[in-house]
PDBQT receptor file of N, H, CA, C and O in Angstrom, charges set to zero:
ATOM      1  N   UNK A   1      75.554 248.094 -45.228  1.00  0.00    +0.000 N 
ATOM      2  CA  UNK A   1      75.460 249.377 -45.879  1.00  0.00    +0.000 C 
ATOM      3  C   UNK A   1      76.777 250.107 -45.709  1.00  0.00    +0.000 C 
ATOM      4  O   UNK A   1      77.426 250.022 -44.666  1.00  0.00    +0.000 OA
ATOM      5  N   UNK A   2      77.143 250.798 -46.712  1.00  0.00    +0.000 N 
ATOM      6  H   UNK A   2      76.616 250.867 -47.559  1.00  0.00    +0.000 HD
ATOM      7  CA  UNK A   2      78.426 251.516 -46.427  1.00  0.00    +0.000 C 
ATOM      8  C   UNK A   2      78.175 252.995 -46.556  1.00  0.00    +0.000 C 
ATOM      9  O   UNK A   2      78.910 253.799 -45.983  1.00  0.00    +0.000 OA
ATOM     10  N   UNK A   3      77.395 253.283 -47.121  1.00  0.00    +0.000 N 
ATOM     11  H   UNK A   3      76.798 252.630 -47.587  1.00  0.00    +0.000 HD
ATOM     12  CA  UNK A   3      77.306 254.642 -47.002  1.00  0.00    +0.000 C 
ATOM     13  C   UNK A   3      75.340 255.274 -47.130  1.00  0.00    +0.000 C 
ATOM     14  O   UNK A   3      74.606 254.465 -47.698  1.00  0.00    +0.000 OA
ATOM     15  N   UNK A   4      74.765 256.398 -46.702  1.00  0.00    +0.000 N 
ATOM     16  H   UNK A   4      75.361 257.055 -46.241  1.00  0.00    +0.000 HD
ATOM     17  CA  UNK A   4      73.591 256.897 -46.930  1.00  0.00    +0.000 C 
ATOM     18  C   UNK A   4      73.526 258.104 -47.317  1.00  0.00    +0.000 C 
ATOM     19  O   UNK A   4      73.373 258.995 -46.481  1.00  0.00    +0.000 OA
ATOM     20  N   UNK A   5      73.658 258.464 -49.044  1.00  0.00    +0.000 N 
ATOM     21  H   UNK A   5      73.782 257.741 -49.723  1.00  0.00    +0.000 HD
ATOM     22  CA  UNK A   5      73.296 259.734 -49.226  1.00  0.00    +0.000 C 
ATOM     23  C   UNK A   5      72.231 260.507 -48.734  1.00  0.00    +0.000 C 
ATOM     24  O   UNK A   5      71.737 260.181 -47.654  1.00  0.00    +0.000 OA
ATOM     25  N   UNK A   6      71.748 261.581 -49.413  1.00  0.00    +0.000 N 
ATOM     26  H   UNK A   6      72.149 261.846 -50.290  1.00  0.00    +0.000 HD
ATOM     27  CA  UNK A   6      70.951 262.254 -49.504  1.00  0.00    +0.000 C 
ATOM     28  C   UNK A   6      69.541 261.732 -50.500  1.00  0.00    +0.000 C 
ATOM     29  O   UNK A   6      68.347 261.976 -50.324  1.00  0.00    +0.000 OA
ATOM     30  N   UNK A   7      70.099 261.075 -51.389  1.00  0.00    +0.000 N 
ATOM     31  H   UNK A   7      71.068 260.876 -51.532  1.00  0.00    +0.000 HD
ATOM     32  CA  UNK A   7      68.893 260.560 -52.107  1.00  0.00    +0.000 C 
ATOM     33  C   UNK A   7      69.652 258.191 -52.386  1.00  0.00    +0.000 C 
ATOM     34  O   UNK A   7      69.108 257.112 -52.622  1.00  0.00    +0.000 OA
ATOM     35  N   UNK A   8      70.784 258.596 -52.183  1.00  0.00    +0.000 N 
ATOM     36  H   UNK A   8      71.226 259.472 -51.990  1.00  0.00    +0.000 HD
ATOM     37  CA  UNK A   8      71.184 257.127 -52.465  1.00  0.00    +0.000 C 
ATOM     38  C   UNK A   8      71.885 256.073 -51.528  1.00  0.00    +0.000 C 
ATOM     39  O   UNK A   8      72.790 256.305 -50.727  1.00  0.00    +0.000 OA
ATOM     40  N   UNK A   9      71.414 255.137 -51.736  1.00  0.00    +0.000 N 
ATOM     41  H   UNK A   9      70.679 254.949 -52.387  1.00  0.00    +0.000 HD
ATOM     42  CA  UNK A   9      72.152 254.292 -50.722  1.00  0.00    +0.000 C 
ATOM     43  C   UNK A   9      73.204 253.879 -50.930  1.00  0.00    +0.000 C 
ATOM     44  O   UNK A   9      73.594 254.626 -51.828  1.00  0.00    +0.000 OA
ATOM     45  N   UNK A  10      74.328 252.882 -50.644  1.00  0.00    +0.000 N 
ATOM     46  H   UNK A  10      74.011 252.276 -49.914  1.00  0.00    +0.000 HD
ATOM     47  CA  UNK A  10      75.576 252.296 -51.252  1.00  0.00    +0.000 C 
ATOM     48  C   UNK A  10      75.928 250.776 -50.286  1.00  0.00    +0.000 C 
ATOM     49  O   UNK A  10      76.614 250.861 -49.268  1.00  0.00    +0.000 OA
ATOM     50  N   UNK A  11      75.600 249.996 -50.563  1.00  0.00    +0.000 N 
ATOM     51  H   UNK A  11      75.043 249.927 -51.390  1.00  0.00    +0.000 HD
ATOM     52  CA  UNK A  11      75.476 248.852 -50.084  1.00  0.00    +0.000 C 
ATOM     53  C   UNK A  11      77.021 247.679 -50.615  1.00  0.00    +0.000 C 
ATOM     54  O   UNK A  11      77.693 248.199 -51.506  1.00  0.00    +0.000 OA
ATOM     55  N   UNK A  12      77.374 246.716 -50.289  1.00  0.00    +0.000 N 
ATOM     56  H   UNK A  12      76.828 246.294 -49.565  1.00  0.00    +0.000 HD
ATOM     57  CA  UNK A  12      78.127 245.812 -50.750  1.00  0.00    +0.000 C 
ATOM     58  C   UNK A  12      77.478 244.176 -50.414  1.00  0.00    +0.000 C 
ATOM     59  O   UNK A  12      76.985 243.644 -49.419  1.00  0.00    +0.000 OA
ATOM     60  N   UNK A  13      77.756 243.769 -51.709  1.00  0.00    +0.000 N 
ATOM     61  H   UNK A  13      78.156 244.201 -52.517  1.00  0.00    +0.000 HD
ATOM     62  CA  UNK A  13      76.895 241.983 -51.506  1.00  0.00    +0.000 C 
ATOM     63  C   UNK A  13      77.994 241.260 -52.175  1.00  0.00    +0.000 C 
ATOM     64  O   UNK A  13      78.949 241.778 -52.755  1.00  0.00    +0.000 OA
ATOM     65  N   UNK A  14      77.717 239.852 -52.009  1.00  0.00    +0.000 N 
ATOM     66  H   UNK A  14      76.942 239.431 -51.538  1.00  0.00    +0.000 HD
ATOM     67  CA  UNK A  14      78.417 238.829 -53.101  1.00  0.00    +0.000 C 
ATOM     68  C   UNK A  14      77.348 238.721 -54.284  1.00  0.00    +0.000 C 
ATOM     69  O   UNK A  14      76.119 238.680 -54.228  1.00  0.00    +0.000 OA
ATOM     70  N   UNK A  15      78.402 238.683 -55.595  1.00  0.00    +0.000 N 
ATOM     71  H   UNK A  15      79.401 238.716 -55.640  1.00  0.00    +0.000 HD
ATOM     72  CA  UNK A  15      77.736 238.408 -56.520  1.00  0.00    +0.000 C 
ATOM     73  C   UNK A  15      77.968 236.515 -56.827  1.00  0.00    +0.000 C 
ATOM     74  O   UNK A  15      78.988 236.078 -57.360  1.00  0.00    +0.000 OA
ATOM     75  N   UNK A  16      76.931 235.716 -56.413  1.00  0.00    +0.000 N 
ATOM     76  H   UNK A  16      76.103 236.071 -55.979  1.00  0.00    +0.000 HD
ATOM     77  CA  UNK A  16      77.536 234.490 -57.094  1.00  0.00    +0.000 C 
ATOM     78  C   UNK A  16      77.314 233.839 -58.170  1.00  0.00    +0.000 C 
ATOM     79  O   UNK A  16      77.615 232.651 -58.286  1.00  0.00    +0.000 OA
ATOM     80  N   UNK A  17      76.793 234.490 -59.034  1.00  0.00    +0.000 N 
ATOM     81  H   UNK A  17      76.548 235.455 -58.939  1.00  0.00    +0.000 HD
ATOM     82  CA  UNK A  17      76.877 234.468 -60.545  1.00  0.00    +0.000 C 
ATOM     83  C   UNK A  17      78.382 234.246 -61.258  1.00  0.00    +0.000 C 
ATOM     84  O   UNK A  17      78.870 233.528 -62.131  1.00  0.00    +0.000 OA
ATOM     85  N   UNK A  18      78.973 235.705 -60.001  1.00  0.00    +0.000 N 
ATOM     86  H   UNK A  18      78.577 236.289 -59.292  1.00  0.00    +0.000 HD
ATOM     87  CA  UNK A  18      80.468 235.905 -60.598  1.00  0.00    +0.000 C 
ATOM     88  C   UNK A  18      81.028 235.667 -60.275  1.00  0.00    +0.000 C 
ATOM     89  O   UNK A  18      82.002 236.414 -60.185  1.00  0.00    +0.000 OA
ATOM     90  N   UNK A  19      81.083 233.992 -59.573  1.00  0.00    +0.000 N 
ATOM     91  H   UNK A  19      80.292 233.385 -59.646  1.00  0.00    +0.000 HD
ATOM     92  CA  UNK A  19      82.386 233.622 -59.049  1.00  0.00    +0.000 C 
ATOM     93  C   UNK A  19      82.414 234.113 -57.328  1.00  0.00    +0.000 C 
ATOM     94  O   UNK A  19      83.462 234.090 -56.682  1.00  0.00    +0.000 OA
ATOM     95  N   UNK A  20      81.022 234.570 -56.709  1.00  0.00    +0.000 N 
ATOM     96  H   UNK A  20      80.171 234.588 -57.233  1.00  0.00    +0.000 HD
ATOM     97  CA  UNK A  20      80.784 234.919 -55.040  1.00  0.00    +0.000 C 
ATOM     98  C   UNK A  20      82.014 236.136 -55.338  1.00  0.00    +0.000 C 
ATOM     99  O   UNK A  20      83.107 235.610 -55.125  1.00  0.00    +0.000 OA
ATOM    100  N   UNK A  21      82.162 237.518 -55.743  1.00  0.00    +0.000 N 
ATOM    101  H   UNK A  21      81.275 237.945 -55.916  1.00  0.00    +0.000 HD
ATOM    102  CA  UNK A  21      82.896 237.917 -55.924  1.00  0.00    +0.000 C 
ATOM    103  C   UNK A  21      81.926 239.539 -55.338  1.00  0.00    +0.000 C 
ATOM    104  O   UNK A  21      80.903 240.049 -55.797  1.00  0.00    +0.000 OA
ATOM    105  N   UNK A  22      82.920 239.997 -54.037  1.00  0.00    +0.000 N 
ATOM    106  H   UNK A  22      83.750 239.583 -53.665  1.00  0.00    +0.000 HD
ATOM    107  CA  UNK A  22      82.261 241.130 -53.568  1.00  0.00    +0.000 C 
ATOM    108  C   UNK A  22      82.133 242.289 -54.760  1.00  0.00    +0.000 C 
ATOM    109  O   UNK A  22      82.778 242.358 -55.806  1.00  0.00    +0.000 OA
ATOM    110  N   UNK A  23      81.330 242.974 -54.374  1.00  0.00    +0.000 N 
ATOM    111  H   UNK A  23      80.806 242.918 -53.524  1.00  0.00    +0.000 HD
ATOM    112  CA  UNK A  23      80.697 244.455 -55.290  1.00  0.00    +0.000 C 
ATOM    113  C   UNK A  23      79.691 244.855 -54.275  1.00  0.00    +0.000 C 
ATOM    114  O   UNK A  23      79.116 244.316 -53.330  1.00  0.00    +0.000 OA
ATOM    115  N   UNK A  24      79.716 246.343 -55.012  1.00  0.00    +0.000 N 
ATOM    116  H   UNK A  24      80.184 246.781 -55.780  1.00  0.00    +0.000 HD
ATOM    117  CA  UNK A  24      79.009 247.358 -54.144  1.00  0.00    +0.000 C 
ATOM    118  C   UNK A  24      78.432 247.750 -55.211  1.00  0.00    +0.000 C 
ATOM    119  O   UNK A  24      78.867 247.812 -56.360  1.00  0.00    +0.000 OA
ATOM    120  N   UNK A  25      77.058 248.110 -54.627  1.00  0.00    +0.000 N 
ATOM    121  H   UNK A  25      76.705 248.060 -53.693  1.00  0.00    +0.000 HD
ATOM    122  CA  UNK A  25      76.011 248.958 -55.554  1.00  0.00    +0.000 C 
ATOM    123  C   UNK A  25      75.331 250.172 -55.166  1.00  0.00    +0.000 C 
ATOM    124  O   UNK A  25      75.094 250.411 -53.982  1.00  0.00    +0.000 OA
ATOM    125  N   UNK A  26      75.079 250.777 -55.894  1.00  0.00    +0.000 N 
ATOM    126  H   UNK A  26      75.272 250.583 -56.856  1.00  0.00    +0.000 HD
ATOM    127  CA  UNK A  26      74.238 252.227 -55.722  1.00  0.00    +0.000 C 
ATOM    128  C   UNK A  26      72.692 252.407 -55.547  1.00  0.00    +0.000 C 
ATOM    129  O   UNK A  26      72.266 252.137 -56.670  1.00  0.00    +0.000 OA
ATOM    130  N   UNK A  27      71.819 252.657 -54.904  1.00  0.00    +0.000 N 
ATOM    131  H   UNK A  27      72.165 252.876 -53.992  1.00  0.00    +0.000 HD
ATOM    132  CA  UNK A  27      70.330 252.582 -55.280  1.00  0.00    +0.000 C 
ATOM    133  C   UNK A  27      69.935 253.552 -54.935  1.00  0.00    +0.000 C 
ATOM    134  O   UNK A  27      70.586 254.287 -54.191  1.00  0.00    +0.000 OA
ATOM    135  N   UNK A  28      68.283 253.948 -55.552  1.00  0.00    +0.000 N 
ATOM    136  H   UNK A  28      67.755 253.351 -56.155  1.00  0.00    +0.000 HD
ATOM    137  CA  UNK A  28      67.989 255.217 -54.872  1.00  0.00    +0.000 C 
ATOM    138  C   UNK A  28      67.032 254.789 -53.731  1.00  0.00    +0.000 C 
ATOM    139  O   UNK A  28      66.468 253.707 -53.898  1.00  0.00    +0.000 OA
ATOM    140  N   UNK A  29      66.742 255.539 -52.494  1.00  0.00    +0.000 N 
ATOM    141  H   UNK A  29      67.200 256.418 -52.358  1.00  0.00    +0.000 HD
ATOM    142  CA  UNK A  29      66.317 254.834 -51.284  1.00  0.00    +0.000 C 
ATOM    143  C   UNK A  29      65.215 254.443 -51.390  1.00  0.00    +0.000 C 
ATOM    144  O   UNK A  29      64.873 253.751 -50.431  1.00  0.00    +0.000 OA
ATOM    145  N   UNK A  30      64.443 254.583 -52.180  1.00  0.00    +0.000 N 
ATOM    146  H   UNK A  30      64.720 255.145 -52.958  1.00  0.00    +0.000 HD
ATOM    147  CA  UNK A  30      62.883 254.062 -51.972  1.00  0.00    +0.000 C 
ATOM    148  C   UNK A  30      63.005 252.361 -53.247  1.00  0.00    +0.000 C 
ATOM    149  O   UNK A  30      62.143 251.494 -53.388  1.00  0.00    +0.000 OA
ATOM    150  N   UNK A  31      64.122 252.440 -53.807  1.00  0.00    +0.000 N 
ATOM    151  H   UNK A  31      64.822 253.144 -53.693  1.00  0.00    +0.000 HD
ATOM    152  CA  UNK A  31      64.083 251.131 -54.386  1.00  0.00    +0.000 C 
ATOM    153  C   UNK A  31      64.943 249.964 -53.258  1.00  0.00    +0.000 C 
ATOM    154  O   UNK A  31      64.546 248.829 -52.997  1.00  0.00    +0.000 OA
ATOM    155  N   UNK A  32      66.229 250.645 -52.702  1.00  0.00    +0.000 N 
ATOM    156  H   UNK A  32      66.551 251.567 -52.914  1.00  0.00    +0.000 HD
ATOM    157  CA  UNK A  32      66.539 249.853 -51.747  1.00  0.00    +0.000 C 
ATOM    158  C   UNK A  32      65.634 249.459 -50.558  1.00  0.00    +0.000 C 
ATOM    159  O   UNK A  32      66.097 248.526 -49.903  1.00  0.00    +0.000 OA
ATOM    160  N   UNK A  33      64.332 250.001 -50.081  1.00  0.00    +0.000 N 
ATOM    161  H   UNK A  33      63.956 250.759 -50.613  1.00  0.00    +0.000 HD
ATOM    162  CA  UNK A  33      63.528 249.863 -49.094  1.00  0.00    +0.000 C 
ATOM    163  C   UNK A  33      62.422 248.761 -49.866  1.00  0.00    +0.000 C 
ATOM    164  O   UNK A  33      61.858 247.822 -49.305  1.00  0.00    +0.000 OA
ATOM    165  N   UNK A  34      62.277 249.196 -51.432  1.00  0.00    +0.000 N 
ATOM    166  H   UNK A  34      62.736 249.959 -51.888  1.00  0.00    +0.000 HD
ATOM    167  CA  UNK A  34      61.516 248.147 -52.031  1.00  0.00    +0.000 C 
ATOM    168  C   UNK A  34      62.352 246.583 -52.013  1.00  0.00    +0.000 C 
ATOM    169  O   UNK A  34      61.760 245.726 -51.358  1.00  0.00    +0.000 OA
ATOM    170  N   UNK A  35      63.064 246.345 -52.369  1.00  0.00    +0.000 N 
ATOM    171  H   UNK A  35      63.545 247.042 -52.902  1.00  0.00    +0.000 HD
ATOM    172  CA  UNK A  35      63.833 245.248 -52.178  1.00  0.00    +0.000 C 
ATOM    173  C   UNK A  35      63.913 244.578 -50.997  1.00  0.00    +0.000 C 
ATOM    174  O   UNK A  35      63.738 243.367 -50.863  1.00  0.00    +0.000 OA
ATOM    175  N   UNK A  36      64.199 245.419 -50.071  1.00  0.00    +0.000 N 
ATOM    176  H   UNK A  36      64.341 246.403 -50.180  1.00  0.00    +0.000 HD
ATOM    177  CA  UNK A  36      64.817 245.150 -48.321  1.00  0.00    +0.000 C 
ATOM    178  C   UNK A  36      63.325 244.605 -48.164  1.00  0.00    +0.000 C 
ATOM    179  O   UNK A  36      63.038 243.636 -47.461  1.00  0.00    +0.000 OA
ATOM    180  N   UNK A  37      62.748 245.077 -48.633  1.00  0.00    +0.000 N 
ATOM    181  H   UNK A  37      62.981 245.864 -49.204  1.00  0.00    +0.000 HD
ATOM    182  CA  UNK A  37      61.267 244.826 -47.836  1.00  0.00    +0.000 C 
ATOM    183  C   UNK A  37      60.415 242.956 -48.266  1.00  0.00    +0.000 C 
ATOM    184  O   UNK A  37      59.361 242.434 -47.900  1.00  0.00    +0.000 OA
ATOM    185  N   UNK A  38      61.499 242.512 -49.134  1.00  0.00    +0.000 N 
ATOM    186  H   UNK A  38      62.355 242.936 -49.431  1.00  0.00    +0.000 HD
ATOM    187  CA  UNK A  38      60.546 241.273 -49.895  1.00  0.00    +0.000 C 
ATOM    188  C   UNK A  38      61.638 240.260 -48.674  1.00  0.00    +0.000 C 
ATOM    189  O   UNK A  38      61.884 239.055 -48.704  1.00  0.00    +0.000 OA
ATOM    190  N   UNK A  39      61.901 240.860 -48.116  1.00  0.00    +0.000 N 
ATOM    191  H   UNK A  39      61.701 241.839 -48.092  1.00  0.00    +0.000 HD
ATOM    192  CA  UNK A  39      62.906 240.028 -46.974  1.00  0.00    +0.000 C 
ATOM    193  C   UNK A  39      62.459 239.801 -45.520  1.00  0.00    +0.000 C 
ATOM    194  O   UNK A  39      62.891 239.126 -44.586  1.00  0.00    +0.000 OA
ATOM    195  N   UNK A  40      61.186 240.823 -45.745  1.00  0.00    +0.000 N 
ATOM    196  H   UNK A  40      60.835 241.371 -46.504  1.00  0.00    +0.000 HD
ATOM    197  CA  UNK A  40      60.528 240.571 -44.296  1.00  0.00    +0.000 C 
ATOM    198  C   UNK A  40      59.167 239.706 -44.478  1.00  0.00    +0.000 C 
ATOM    199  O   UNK A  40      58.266 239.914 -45.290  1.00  0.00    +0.000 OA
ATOM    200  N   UNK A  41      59.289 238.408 -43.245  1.00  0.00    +0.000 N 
ATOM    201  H   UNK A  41      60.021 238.239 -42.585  1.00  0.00    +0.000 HD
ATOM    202  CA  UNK A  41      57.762 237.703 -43.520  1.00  0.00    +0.000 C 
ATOM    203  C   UNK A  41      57.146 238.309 -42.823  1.00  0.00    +0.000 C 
ATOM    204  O   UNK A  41      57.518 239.104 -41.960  1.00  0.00    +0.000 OA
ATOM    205  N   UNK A  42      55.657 237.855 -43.258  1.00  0.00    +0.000 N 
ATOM    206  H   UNK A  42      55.355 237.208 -43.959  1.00  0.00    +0.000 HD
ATOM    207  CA  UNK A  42      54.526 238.711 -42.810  1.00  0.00    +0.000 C 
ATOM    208  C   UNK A  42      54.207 238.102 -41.473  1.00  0.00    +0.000 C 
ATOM    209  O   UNK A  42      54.911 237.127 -41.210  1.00  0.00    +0.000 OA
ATOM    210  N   UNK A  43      53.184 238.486 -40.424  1.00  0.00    +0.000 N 
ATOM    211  H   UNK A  43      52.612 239.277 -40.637  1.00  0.00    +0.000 HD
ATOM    212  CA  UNK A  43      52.585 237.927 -39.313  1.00  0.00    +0.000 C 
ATOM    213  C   UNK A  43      52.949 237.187 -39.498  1.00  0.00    +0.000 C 
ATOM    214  O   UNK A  43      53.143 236.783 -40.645  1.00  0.00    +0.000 OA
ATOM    215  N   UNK A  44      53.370 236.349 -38.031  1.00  0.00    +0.000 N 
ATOM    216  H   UNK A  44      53.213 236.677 -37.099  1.00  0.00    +0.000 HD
ATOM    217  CA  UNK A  44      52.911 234.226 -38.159  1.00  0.00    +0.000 C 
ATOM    218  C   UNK A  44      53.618 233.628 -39.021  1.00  0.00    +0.000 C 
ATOM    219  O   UNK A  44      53.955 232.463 -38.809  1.00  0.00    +0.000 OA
ATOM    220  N   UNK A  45      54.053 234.387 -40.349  1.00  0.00    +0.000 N 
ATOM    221  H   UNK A  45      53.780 235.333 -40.522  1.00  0.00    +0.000 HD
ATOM    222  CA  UNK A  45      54.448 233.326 -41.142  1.00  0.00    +0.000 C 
ATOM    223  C   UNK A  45      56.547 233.297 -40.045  1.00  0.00    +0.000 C 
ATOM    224  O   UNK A  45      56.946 234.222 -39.338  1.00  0.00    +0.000 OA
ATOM    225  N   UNK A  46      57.357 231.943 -40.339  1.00  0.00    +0.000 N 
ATOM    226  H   UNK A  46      57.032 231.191 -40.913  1.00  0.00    +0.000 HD
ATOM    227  CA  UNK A  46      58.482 231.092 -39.701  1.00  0.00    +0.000 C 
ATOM    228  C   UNK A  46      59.464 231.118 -41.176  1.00  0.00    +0.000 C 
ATOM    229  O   UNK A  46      59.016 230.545 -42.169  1.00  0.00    +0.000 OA
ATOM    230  N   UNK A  47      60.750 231.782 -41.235  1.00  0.00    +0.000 N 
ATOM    231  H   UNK A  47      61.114 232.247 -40.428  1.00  0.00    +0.000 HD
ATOM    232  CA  UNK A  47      61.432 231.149 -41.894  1.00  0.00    +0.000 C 
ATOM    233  C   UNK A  47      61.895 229.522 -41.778  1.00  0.00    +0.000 C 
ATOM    234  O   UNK A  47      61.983 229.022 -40.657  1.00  0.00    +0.000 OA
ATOM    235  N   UNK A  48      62.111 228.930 -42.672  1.00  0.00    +0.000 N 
ATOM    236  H   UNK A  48      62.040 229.336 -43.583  1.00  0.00    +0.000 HD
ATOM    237  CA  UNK A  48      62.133 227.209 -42.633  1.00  0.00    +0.000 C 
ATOM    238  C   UNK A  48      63.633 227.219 -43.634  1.00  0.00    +0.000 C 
ATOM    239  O   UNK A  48      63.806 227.743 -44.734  1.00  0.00    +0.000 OA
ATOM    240  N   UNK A  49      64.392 226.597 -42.961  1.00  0.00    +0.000 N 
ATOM    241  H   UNK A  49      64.252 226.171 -42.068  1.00  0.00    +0.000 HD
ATOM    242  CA  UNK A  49      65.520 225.997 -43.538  1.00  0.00    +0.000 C 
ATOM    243  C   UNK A  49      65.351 224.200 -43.735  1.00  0.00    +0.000 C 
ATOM    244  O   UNK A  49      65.025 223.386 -42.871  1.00  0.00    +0.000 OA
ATOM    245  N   UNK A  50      65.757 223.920 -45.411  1.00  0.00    +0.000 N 
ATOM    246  H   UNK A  50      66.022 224.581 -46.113  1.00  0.00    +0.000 HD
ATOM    247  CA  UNK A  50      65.267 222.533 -45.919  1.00  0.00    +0.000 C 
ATOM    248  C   UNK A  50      66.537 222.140 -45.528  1.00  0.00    +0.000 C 
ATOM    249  O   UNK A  50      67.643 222.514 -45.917  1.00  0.00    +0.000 OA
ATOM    250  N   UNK A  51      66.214 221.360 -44.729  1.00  0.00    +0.000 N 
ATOM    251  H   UNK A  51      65.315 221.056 -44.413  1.00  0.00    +0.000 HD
ATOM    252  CA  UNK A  51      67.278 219.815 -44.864  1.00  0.00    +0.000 C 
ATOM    253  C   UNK A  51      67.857 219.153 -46.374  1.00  0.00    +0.000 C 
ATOM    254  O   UNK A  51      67.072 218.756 -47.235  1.00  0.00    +0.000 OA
ATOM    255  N   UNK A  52      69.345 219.107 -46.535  1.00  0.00    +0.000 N 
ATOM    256  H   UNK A  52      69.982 219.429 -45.835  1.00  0.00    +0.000 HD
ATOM    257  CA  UNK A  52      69.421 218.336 -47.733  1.00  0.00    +0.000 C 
ATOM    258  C   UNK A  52      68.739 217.210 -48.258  1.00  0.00    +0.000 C 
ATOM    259  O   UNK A  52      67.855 216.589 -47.668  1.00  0.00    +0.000 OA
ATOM    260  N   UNK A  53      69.046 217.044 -49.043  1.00  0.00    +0.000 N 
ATOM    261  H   UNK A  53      69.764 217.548 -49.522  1.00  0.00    +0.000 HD
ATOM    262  CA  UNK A  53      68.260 215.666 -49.062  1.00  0.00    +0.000 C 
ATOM    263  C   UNK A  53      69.298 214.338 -49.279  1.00  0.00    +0.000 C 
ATOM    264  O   UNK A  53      70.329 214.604 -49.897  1.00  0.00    +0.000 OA
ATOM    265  N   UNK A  54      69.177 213.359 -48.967  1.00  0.00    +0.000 N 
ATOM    266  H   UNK A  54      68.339 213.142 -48.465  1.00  0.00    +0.000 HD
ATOM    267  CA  UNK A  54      69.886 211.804 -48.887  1.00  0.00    +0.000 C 
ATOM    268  C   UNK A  54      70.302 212.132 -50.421  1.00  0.00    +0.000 C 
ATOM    269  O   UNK A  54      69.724 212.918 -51.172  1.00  0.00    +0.000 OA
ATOM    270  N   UNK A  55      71.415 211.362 -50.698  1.00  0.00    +0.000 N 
ATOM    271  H   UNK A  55      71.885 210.724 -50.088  1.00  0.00    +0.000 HD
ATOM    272  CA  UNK A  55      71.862 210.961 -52.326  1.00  0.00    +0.000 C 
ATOM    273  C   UNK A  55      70.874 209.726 -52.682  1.00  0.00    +0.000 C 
ATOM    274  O   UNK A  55      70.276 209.065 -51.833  1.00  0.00    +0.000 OA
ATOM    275  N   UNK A  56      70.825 209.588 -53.674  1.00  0.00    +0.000 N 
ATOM    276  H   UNK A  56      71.311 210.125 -54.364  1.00  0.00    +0.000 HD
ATOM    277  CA  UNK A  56      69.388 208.865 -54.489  1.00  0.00    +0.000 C 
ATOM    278  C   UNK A  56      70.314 207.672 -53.944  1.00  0.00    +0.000 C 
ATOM    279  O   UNK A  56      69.754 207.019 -53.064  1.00  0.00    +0.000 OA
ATOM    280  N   UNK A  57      71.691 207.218 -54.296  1.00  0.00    +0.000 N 
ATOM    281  H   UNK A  57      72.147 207.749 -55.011  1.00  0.00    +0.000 HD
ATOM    282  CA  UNK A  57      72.195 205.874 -53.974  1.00  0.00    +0.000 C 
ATOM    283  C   UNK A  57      71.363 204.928 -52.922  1.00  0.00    +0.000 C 
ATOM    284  O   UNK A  57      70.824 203.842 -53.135  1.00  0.00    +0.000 OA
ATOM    285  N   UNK A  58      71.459 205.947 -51.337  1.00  0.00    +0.000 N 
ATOM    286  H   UNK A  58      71.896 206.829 -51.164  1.00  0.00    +0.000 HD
ATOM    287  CA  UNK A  58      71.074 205.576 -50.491  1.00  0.00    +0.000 C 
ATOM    288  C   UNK A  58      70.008 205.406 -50.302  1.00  0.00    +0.000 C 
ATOM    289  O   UNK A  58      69.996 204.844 -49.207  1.00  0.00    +0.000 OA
ATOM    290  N   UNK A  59      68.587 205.553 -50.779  1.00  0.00    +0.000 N 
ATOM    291  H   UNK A  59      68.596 206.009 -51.669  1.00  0.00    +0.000 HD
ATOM    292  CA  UNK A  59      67.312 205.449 -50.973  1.00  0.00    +0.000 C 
ATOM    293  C   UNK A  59      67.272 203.447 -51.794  1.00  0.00    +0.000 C 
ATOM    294  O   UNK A  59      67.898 202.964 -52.737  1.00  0.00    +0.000 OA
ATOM    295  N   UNK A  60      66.502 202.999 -51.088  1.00  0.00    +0.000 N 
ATOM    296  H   UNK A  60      65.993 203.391 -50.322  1.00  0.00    +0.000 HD
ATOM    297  CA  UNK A  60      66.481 201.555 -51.057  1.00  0.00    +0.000 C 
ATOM    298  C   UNK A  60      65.510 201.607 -52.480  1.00  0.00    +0.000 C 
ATOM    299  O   UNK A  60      64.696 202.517 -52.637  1.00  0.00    +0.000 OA
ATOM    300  N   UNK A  61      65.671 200.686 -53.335  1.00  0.00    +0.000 N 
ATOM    301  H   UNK A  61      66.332 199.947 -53.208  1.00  0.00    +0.000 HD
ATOM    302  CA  UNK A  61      64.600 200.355 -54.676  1.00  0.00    +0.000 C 
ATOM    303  C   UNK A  61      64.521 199.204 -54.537  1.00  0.00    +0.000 C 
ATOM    304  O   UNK A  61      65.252 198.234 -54.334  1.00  0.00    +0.000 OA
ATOM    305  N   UNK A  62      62.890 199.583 -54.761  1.00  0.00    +0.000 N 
ATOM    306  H   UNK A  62      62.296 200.371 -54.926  1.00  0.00    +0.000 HD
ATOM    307  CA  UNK A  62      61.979 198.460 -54.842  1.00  0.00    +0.000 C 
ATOM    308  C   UNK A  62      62.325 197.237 -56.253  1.00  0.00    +0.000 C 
ATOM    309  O   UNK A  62      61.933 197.975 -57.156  1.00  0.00    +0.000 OA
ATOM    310  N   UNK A  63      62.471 196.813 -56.494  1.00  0.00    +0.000 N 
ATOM    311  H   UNK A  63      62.790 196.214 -55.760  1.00  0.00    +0.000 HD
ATOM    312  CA  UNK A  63      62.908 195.655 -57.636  1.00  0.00    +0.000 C 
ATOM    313  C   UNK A  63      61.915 194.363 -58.025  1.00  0.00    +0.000 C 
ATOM    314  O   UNK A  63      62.235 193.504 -58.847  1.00  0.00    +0.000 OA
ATOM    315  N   UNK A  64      60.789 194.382 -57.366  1.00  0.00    +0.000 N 
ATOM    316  H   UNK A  64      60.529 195.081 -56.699  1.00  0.00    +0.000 HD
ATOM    317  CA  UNK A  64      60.160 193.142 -57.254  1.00  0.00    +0.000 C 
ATOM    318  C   UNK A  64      58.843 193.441 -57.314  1.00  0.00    +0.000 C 
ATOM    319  O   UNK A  64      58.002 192.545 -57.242  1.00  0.00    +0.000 OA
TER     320      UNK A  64
């Protein structure tokens, strides 16, 4: 966050649409708290990071 108005927030992210290219945005606080908020898991639930997966090359085929 870079700055907290009175009614707005002012935040900076990468955009990587555009090339991962920093920008800063404006929001008003009850939409930035709506957003911030789809970032928190609920009870119990574990963030999970996926393992890549093997290149198809290396996966053995069946032929027979």
């Amino acid at each position: 966050m870079l700055d907290i108005g009175q009614d707005t927030v002012r935040f900076a992210y990468q955009d990587y649409a555009d090339g991962a290219r920093k920008k800063e945005m404006d929001l008003p606080g009850t939409e930035f708290i709506r957003r911030f908020c789809f970032h928190i898991l609920p009870p119990h639930f574990r963030k999970m990071r996926r393992a890549p997966l093997p290149p198809l090359r290396s996966i053995p085929v069946n032929r027979g």
